[in-house]
PABA-359149 format. One line per field, with one value per residue (C-alpha): x, y, z. Coordinates in steps of 0.05 Angstrom, whole numbers, plus 5000, padded with zeros to 4 digits. Example, Ala and Ser with C-alpha at 12.3 -4.5 7.8 and 13.67 -1.06 7.14 Angstrom:
residues 2
X	5246 | 5273
Y	4910 | 4979
Z	5156 | 5143
//
This chain:
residues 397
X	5603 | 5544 | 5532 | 5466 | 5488 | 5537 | 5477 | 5432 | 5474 | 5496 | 5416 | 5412 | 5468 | 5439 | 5368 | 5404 | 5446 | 5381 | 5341 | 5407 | 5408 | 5323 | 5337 | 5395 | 5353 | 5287 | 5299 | 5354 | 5347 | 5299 | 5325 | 5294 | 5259 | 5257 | 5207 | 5220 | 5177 | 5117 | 5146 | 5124 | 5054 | 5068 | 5078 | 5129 | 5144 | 5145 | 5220 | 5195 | 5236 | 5206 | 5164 | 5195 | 5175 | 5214 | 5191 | 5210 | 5183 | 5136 | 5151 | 5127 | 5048 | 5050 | 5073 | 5001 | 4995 | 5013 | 5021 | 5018 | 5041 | 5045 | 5097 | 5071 | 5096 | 5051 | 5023 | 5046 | 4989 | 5017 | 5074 | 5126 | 5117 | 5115 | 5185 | 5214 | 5196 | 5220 | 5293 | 5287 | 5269 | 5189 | 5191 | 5242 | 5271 | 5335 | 5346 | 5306 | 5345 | 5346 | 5295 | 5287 | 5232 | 5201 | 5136 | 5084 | 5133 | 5189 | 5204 | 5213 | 5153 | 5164 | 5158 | 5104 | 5065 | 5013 | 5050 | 5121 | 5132 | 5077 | 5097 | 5110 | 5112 | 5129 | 5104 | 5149 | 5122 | 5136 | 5078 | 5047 | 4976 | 4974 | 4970 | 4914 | 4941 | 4939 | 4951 | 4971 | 5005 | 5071 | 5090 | 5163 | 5182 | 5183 | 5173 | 5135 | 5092 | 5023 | 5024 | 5003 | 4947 | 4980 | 5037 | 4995 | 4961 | 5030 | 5056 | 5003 | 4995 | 5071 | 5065 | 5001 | 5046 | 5098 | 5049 | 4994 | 4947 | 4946 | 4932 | 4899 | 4895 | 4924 | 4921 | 4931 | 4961 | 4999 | 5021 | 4990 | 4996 | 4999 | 4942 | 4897 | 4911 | 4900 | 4830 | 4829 | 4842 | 4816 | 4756 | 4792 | 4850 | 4796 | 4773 | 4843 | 4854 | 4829 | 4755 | 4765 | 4811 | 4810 | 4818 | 4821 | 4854 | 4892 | 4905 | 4956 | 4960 | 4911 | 4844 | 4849 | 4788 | 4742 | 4758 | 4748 | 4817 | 4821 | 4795 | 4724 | 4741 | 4765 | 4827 | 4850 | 4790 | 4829 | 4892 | 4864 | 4833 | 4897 | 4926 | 4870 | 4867 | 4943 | 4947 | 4874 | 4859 | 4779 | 4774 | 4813 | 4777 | 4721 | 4665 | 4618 | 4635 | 4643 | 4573 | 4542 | 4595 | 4636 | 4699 | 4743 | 4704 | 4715 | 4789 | 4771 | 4755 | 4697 | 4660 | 4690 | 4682 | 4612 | 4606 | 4663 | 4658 | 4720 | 4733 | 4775 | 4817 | 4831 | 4903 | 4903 | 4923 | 4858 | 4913 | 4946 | 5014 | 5011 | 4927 | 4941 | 4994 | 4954 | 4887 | 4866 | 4934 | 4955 | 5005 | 4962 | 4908 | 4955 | 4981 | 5008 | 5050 | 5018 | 5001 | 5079 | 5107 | 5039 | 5049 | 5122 | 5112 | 5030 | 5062 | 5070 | 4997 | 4959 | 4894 | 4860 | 4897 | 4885 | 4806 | 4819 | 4854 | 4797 | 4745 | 4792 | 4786 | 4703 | 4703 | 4747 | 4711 | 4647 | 4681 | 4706 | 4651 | 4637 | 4583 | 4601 | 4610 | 4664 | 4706 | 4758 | 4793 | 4854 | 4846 | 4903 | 4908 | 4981 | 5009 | 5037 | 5028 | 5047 | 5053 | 5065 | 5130 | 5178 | 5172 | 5170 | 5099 | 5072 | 5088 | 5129 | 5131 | 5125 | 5082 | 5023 | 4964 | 4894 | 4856 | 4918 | 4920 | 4988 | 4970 | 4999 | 4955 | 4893 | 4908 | 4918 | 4852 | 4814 | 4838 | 4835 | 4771 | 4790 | 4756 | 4694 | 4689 | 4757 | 4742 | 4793 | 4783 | 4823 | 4813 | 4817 | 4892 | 4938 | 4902 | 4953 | 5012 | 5044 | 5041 | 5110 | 5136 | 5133 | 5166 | 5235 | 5224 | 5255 | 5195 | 5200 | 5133
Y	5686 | 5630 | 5603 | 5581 | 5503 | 5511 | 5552 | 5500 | 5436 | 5483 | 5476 | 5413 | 5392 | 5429 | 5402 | 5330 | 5346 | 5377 | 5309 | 5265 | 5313 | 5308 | 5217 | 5224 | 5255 | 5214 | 5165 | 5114 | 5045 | 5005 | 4944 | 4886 | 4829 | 4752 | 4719 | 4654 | 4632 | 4632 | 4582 | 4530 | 4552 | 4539 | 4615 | 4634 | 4661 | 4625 | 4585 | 4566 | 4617 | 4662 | 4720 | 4791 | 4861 | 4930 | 4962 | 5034 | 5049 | 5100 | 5155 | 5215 | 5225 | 5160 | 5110 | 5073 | 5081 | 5039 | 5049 | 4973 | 4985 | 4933 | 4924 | 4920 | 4884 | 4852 | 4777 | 4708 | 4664 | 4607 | 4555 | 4592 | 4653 | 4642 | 4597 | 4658 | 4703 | 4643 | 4663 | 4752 | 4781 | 4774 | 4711 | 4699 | 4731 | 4712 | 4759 | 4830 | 4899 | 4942 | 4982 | 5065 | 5089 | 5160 | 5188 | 5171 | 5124 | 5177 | 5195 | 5273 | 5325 | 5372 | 5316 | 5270 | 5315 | 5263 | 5204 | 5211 | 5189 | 5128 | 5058 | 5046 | 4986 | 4952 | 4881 | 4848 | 4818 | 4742 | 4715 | 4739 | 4732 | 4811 | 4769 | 4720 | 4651 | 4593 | 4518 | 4464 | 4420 | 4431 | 4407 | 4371 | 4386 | 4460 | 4473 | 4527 | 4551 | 4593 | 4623 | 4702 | 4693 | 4660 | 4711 | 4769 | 4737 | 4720 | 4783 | 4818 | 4778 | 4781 | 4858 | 4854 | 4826 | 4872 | 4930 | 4937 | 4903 | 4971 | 5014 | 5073 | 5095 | 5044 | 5049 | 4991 | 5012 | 4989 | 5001 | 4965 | 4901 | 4922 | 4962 | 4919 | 4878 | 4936 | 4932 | 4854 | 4845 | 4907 | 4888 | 4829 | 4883 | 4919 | 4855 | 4841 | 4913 | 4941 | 4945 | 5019 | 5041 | 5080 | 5028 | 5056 | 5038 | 5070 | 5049 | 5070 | 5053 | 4983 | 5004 | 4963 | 4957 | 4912 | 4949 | 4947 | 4938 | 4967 | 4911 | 4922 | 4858 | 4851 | 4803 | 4828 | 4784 | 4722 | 4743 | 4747 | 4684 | 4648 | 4688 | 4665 | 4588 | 4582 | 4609 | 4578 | 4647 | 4651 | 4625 | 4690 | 4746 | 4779 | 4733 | 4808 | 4806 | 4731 | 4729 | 4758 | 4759 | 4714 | 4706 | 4729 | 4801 | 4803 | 4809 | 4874 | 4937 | 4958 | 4899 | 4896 | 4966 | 4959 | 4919 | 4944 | 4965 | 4999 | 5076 | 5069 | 5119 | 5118 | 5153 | 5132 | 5168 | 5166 | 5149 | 5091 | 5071 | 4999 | 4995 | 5037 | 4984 | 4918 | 4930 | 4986 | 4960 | 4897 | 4871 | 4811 | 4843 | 4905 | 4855 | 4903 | 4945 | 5005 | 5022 | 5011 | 5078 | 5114 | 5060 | 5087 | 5162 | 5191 | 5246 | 5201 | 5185 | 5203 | 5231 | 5157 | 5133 | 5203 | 5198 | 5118 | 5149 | 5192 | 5137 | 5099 | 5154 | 5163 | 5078 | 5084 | 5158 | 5104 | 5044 | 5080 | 5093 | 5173 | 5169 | 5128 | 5161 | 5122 | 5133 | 5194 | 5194 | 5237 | 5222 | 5263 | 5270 | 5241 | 5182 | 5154 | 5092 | 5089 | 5169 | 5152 | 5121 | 5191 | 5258 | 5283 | 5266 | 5258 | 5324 | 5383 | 5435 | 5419 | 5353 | 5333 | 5378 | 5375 | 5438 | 5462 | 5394 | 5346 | 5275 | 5278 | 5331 | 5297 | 5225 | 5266 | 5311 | 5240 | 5203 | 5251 | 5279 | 5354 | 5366 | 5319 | 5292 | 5289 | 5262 | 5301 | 5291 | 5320 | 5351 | 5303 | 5305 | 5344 | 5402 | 5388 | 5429 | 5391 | 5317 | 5289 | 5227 | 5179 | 5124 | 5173 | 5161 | 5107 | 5070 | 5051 | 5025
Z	4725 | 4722 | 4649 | 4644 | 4644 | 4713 | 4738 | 4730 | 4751 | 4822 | 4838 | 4825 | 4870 | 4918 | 4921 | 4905 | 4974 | 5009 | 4996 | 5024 | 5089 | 5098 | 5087 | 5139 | 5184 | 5168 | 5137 | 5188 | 5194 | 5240 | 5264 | 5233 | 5288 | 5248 | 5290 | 5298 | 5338 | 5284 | 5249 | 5304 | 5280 | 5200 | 5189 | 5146 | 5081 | 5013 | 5033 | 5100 | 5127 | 5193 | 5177 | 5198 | 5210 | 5242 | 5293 | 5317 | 5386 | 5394 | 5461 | 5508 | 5476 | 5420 | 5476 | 5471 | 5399 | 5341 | 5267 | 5235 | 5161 | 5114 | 5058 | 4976 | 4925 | 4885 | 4885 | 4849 | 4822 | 4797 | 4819 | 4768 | 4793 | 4863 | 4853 | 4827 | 4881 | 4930 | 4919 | 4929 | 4989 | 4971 | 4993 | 5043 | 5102 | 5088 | 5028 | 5067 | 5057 | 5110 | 5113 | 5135 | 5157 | 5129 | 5107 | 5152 | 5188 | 5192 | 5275 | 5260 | 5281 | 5220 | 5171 | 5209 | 5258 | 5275 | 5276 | 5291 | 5363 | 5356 | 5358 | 5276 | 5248 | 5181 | 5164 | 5104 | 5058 | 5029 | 5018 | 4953 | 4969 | 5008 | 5067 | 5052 | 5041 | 5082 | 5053 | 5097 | 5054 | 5028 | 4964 | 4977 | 4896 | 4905 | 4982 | 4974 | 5036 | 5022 | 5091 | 5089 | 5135 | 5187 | 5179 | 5183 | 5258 | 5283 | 5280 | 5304 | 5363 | 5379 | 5372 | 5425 | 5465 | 5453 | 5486 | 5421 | 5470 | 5515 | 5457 | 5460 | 5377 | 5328 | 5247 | 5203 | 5133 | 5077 | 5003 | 4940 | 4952 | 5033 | 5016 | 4999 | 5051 | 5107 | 5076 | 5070 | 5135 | 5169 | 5205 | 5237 | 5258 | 5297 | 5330 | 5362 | 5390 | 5461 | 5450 | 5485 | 5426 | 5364 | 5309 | 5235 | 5172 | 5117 | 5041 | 5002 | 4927 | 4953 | 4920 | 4859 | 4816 | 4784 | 4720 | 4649 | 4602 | 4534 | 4503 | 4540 | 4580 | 4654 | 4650 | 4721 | 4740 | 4718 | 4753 | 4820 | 4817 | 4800 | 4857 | 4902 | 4873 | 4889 | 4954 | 4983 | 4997 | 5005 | 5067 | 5093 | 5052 | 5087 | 5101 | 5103 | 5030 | 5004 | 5032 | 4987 | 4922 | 4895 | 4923 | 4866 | 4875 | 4948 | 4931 | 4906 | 4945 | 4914 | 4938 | 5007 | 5033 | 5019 | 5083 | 5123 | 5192 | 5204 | 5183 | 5124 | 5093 | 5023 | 4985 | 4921 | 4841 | 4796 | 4738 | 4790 | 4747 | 4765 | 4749 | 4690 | 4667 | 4691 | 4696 | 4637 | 4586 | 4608 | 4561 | 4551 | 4516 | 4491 | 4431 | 4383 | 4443 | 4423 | 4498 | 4515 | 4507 | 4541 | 4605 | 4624 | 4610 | 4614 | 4569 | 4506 | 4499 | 4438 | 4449 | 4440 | 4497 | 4548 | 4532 | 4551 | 4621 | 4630 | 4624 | 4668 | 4720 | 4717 | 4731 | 4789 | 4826 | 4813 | 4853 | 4912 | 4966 | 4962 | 5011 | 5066 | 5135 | 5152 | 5089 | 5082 | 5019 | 4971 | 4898 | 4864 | 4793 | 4798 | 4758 | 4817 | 4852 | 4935 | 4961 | 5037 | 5042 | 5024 | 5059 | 4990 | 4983 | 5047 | 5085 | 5063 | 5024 | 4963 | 4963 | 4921 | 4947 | 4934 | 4962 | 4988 | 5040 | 5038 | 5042 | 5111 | 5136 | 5103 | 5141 | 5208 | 5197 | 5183 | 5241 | 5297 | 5258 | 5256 | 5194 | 5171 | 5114 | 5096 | 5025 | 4981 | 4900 | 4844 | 4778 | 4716 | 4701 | 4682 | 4729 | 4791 | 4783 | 4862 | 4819 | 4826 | 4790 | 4841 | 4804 | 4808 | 4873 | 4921 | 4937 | 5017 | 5019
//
């Protein structure tokens, strides 16, 4: 006979063993490619080392189509920082992990109907710029190399060569730090592809914004900069936007999408985790740590800091674009931060749902436009019973 205690560890060893079976199945290795060859062109990550990305080849159906999915991580801004990430595998192909690929990279129908047997592709990341850096000189005292742009045009150009340039329906996406830059550098994806083919892009976690911190100020502003005054970044943002802002905006969605001509679809949490912790309670402006507790667990907020949330949420539903054509969009009431990369969030039975749609099923209805507009938003948290806590999860994004 079951106590309640043996009861309740028996289900959790089975739903522990279930989610081991589902990353056997989904979740394998891709064999990583170092191209060496872009380093002839200066394109490498901060050591100098080759850039690298995995590719698993698509079959039957999703022979001529690509998925071109680029890595997060967040950015460096300064010479310190950037030294740091030098020596981990954000910064140098030497040190990479394997990598599996699941979610809406995963290779099995029941978990990835749309996508599975396309051409999938992951871009890793080393730069720290989300792929918008390009200095020429090198200083010899730290050999550091602020090369994302050149990274991100190598690689796509070895992967047109590799059979993207006979593509028939190809989506550019990423998480955070990826994210943004499959908006960054969206339009000039489009440009490079088949003029005959279906060109869109997809952001998961990417759609930072411009917004206010608890102070009333907006210190993110003076991150970015850094970030773009270190890696010589402006040049590289989109000239639609820089045109008419200045560039430190343009590194910001808000702005960008304004001008964008490529359908973009946007998967992001209205209560991001990583915005929540750098953008509305950075720890430079949170000088008493009162925010410290709230940051880790959305459950140990006093009401002061939930109506702060809130107000969060109302500034970023006013950033996104709500009435652009070309925009489809799933704003869960999560605290999360990158959905895309497990099967436990993208598509299956249980996953976040808003309207009774998986984020899987609302990317797929978007692209192949089987239900218009696919603009999904959420109740103010905590209405969604699906929400998971993402950061339990591995994060293969």
């Amino acid at each position: 006979m079951y106590t309640k205690s043996k009861l309740e560890w028996t289900i959790c060893s089975i739903v522990c063993l279930l989610g081991l079976l589902i990353q056997v199945i989904d979740g394998t290795d891709v064999p990583m490619t170092i191209l060496k060859s872009a380093v002839a062109k200066g394109a490498v990550c901060l050591d100098g080392s080759p850039p690298a990305y995995h590719l698993d080849p698509g079959s039957g159906s999703g022979i001529n189509n690509w998925i071109v999915h680029m890595e997060g991580g967040g950015w460096c801004k300064d010479t310190k920082e950037c030294l740091e990430r030098k020596e981990s595998y954000r910064g140098s192909s030497k040190n990479m992990p394997p990598q599996g690929f699941s979610g809406m990279l995963g290779n099995v129908k029941v978990y990835n109907p749309d996508f599975y047997n396309w051409n999938r592709v992951k871009i890793r990341y080393c730069d720290g710029s989300s792929f918008t850096g390009d200095v020429e000189k090198v200083d010899p005292k730290t050999n550091l190399h602020y090369r994302g742009h050149r990274i991100f045009l190598a690689i796509i150009e070895d992967l047109l060569a590799r059979g993207m340039n006979k593509a028939e329906n190809a989506l550019l996406s990423g998480c955070s730090a990826g994210g943004l830059a499959s908006i960054l550098n969206c339009d000039r994806f489009q440009t490079l592809l088949p003029k005959n083919a279906t060109v869109k892009c997809f952001a998961d976690a990417g759609f930072f914004i411009d917004g206010t911190d608890i102070t009333g100020g907006h210190a993110i502003r003076a991150f970015y900069q850094d970030v773009i005054n270190t890696h010589e970044s402006t040049k590289n943002l989109p000239a639609s936007c820089t045109s008419k802002h200045p560039p430190p905006l343009c590194f910001f969605p808000q702005y960008v999408v304004q001008t964008m001509r490529t359908p973009l679809f946007i998967l992001n949490a209205a209560y991001d985790t990583w915005q929540v912790k750098n953008i509305l309670a950075p720890g430079t402006v949170d000088h008493g740590n009162t925010w410290q507790d709230c940051k880790v667990y959305i459950k140990k907020c006093n009401s002061t800091q939930l109506t702060k949330f809130q107000d969060f949420r109302s500034e970023f539903l006013k950033a996104i674009p709500q009435n652009s054509s070309l925009t489809g969009m799933f704003i869960d009431s999560c605290y999360a931060h990158c959905q895309t990369g497990d099967i436990n969030t993208w598509f299956s039975k249980d996953s976040p749902t808003i309207q009774n749609t998986t984020i899987g099923e609302a990317v797929g209805n978007w692209f192949f436009e089987r239900k218009a507009p696919q603009k999904l938003i959420d109740c103010p948290y905590p209405c969604n019973p699906t929400c998971k806590n993402v950061e339990l999860i591995t994060n293969k994004n």
